[in-house]
C-alpha positions in Angstrom: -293.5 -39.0 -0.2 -291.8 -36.0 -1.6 -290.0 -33.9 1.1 -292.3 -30.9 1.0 -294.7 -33.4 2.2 -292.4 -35.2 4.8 -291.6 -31.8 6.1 -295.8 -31.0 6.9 -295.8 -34.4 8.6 -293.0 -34.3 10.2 -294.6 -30.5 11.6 -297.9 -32.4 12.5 -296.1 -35.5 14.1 -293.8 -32.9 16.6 -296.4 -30.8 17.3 -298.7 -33.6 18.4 -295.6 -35.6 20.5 -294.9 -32.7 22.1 -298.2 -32.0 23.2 -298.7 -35.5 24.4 -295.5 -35.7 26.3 -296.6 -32.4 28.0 -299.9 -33.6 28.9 -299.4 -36.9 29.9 -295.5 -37.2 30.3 -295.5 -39.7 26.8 -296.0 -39.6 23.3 -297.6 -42.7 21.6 -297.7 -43.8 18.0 -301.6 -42.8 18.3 -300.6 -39.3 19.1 -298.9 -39.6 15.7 -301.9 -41.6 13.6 -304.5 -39.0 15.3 -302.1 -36.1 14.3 -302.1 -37.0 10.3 -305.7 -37.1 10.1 -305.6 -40.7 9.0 -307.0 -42.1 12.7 -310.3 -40.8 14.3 -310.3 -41.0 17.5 -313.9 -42.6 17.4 -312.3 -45.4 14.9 -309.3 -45.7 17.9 -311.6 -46.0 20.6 -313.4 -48.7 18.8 -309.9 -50.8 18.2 -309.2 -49.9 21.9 -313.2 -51.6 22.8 -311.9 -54.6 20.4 -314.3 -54.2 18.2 -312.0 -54.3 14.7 -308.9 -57.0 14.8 -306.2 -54.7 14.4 -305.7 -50.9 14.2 -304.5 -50.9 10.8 -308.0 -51.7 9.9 -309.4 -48.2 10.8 -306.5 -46.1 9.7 -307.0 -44.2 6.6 -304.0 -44.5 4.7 -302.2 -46.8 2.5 -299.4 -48.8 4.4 -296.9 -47.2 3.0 -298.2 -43.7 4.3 -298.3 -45.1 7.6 -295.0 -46.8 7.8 -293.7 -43.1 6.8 -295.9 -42.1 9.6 -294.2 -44.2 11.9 -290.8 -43.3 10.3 -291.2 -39.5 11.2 -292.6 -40.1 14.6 -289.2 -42.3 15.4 -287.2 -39.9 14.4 -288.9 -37.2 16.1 -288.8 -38.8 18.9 -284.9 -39.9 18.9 -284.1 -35.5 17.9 -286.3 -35.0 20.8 -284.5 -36.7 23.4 -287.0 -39.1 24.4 -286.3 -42.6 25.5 -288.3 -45.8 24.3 -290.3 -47.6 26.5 -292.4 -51.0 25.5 -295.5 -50.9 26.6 -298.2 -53.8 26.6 -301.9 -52.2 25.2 -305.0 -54.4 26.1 -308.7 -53.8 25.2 -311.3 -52.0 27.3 -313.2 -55.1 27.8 -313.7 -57.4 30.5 -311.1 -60.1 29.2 -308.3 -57.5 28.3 -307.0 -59.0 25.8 -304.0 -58.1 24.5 -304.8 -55.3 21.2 -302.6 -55.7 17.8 -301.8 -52.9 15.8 -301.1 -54.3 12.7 -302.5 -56.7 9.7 -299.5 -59.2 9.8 -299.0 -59.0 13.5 -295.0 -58.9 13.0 -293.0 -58.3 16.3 -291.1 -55.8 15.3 -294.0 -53.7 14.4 -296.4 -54.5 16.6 -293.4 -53.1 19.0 -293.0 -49.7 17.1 -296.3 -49.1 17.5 -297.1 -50.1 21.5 -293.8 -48.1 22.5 -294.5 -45.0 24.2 -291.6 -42.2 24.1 -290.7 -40.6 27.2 -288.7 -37.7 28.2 -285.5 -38.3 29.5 -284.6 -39.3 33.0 -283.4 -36.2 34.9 -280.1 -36.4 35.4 -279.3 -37.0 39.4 -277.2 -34.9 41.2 -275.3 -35.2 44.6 -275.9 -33.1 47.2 
């Protein structure tokens, strides 16, 4: 990806984390998909419902594209000051089974994409 383009997603990716961590005090990986354009949210609620195996699946983009994605939103994150926090996703069914993100199901990414980024702790003070 040339950096003219890195800089428009890095734009897109920023703007959406920060809107998430204002809304609901987190920004997800999703955020970051649904920000590019290459999630719909109807094709996320349908990985969410466990209808399609992995999230991958539904994401238009090559991998590469994505792992750039993911890239950005990492970094963005880190400059932002915002503090990693694994989180498990299930699906919206009955059995809640636990939802995989990716085609080879990999640890490590399956664990940059369930981490949510949250602001940091405010420092405590003595009274």
């Amino acid at each position: 990806m040339n950096p003219q383009n890195e800089a428009k997603l890095w734009h897109k990716i920023a703007t959406a984390g920060s809107a998430a961590v204002d809304k609901n005090g987190y920004a997800t990986a999703i955020d970051a998909l649904l920000a590019t354009g290459w999630l719909q949210p109807d094709k996320a609620e349908d990985w969410r419902r466990g209808r399609v195996p992995y999230l991958e699946q539904v994401t238009v983009a090559s991998l590469g594209k994505i792992s750039t994605a993911m890239r950005v939103f990492r970094k963005w994150a880190v400059s932002a000051g915002l503090r990693p926090s694994e989180t498990v996703y299930v699906s919206w069914t009955k059995d809640r089974r636990k939802l995989r993100f990716s085609k080879s199901g990999k640890p490590e990414i399956e664990r940059a994409y369930s981490t949510h980024w949250l602001p940091p702790k405010p420092s405590q003070t003595t009274k």
